[in-house]
C-alpha positions in Angstrom: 123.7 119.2 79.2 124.6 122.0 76.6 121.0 123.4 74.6 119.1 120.4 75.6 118.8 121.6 79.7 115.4 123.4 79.3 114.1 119.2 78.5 116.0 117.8 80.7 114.5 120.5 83.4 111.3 120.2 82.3 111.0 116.3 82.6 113.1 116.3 86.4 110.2 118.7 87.2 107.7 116.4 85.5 108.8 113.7 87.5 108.6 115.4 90.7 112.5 116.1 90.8 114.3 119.0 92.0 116.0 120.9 89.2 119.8 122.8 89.5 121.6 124.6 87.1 124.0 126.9 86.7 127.4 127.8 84.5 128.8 124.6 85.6 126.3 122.2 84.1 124.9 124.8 80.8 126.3 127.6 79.5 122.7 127.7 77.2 119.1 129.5 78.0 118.3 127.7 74.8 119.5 126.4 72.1 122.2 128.8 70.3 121.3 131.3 72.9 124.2 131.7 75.5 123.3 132.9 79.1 125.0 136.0 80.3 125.5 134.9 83.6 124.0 132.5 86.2 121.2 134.5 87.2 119.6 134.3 83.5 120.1 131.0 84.2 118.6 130.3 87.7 115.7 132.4 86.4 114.8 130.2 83.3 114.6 127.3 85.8 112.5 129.3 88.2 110.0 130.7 85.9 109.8 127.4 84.3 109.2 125.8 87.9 106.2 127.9 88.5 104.7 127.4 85.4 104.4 123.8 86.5 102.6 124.9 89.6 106.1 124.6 92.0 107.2 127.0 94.3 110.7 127.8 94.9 112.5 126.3 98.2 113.8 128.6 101.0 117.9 128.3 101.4 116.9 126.5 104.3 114.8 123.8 102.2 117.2 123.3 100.1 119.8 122.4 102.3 117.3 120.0 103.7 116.9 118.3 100.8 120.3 117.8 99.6 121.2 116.8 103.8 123.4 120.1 104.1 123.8 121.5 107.5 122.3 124.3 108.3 123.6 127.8 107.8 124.9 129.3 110.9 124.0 132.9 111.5 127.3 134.5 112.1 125.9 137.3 114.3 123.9 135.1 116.8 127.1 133.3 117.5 128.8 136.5 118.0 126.5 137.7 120.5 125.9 134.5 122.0 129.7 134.5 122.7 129.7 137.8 124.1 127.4 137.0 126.6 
């Protein structure tokens, strides 16, 4: 998507979609601004989320969404096994 993924967020948010990035779809904050990581750019997609009034999903949302199964808590099983 290169310096054109703020738009292209904006309007999957516009449309009720559920925006993704990271350094494997941009490597751009904006255009001719290169991010530093992924974080800077998971944080331009979440601030720009909640500026149009959506909140973040939970890990556990998310995998909902995109029909992942769930995480499985590594420690429950342990004890679970235990007992």
């Amino acid at each position: 998507m290169g310096w054109n993924n703020p738009s292209v967020m904006q309007w999957t948010l516009e449309l009720g979609g559920h925006p993704r990035t990271g350094i494997e779809d941009t490597m751009m904050v904006k255009r001719g601004v290169f991010a530093t990581d992924n974080a800077e750019l998971v944080k331009a997609v979440a601030d720009l989320s909640l500026e149009h009034g959506r909140r973040i999903a939970t890990p556990e949302e998310a995998r909902a969404i995109l029909g992942i199964k769930p995480k499985h808590n590594s420690t429950s099983q342990m004890q679970q096994a235990t007992v």
